[in-house]
C-alpha positions in Angstrom: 20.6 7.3 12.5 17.7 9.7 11.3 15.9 8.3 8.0 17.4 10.7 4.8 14.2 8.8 2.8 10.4 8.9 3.4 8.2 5.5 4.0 5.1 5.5 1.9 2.5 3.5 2.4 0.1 2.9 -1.0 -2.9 0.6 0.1 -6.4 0.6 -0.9 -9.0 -2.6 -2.0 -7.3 -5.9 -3.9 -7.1 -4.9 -7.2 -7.1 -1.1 -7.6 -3.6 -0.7 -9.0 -0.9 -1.1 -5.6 1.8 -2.8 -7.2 1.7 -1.4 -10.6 2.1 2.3 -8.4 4.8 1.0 -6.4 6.3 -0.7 -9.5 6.6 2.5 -11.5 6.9 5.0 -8.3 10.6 2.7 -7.0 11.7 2.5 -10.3 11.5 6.7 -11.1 12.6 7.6 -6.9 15.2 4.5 -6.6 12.8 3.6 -3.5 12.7 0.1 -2.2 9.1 -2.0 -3.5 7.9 -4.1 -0.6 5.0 -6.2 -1.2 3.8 -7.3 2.0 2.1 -10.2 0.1 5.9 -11.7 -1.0 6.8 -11.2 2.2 4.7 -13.0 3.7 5.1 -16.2 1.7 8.9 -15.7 1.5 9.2 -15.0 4.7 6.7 -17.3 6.3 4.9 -14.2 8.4 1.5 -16.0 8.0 -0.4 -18.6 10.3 -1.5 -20.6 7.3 -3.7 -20.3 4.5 -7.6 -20.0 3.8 -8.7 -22.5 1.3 -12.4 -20.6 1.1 -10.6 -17.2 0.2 -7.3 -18.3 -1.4 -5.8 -16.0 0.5 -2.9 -16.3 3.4 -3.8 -15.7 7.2 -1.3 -13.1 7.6 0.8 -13.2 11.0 1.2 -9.2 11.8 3.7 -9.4 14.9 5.8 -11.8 12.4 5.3 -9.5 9.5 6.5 -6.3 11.9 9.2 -8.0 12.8 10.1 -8.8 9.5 10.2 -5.1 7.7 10.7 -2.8 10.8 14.6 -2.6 10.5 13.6 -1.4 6.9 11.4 0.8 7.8 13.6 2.4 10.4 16.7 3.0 7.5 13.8 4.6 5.4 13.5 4.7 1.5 10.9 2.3 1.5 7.2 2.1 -0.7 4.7 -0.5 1.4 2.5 -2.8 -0.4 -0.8 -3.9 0.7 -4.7 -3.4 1.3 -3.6 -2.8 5.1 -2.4 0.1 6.7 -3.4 0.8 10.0 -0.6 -1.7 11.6 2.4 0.5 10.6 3.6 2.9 13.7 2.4 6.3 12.2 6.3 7.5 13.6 7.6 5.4 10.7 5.6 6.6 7.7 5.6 9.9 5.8 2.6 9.5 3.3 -0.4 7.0 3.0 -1.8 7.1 -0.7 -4.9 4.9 -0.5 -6.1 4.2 -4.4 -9.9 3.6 -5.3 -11.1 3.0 -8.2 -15.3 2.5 -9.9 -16.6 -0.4 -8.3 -17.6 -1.8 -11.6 -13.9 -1.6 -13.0 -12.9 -3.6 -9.4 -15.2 -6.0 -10.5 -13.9 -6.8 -13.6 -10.2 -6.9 -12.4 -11.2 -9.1 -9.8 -13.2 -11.4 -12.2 -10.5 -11.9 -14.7 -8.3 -12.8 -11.5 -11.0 -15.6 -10.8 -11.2 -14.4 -7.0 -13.9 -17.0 -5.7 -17.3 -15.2 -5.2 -17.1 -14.1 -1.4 -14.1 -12.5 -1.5 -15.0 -10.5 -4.8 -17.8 -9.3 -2.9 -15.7 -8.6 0.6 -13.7 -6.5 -1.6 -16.0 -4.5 -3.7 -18.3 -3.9 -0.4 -15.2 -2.5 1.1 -14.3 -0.5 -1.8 -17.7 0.9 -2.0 -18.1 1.7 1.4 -14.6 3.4 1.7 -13.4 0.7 4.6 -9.6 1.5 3.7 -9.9 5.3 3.0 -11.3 5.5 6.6 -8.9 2.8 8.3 -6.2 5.6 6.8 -7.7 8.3 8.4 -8.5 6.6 12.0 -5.2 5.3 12.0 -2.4 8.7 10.5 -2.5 12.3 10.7 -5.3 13.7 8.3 -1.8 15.9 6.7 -0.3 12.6 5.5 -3.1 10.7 3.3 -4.3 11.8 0.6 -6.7 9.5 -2.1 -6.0 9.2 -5.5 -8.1 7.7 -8.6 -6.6 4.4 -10.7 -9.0 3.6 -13.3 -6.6 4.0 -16.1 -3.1 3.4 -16.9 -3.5 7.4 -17.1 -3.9 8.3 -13.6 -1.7 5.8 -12.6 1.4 7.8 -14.4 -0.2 10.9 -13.2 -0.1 9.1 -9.4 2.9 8.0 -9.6 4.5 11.5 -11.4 3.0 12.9 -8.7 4.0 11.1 -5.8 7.8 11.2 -6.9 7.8 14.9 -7.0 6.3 14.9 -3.2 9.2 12.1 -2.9 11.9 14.9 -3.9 10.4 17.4 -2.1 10.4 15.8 1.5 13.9 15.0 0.4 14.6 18.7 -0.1 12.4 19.6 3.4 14.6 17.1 5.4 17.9 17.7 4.4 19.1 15.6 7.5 16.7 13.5 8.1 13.9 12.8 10.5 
């Protein structure tokens, strides 16, 4: 059965606005939120848990597993600071958010993220280690980067993403 609704992937570093996009963007298109992160805790798709970077040793296979039937029907907004594992057949648009490396700071800071993994993150986001994962990884036609310093350009994203929403609806009348 062809899929009648686009898979979007919207990734970029820890902290740069993901869920709060994907929050506002399934609430206006009535596409379904999946945050890989609640996933993988819900789901157990992880291998354990890393004490040093409070973070969960995510199990991909388990994870694919887990979301591929989803991402098969369509109508679905992805989650998380990867986005190179998804098969490129499955997904219509890869929106990687950045944001000033001294904002990412801050937002990490106030979420106490212990030293090494602030810095992992903002030497990733400074040198542009998910931007170019995108671009390796999906058609140059299909990602596009997009600024979230403020709650401003976050309505603008997400205004704008919903009208690219209803126009690959209108493009693929029956599917893909």
């Amino acid at each position: 059965m062809p899929r009648t609704s686009p898979n979007i992937v919207i990734t970029g570093t820890p902290g740069v606005g993901k869920s709060s996009h994907c929050e506002l963007l399934a609430e206006s298109t009535g596409l379904r939120h999946l945050s890989v992160n609640q996933i993988v805790k819900d789901k157990s798709c992880h291998e354990g848990y890393d004490d040093e970077l409070k973070t969960w040793i995510v199990d991909e296979d388990k994870l694919l597993d887990e979301i591929e039937p989803q991402l098969e029907e369509g109508g679905n907004i992805i989650d998380w600071h990867v986005c190179e594992i998804f098969s490129e057949r499955l997904i219509d648009l890869v929106v990687v958010l950045r944001v000033d490396p001294q904002l990412l700071y801050d937002r990490l800071k106030a979420r106490n993220y212990p030293e090494k993994k602030l810095q992992e993150n903002l030497d990733s986001e400074i040198m542009l280690v998910i931007l170019e994962e995108a671009r390796e990884s999906y058609n140059e036609n299909i990602v596009i980067e997009l600024r979230s310093d403020n709650s401003e350009e976050i309505d603008s994203n997400v205004e704008r993403i919903a009208e690219w929403v209803n126009c690959w609806k209108s493009d693929h009348p029956d599917g893909v």
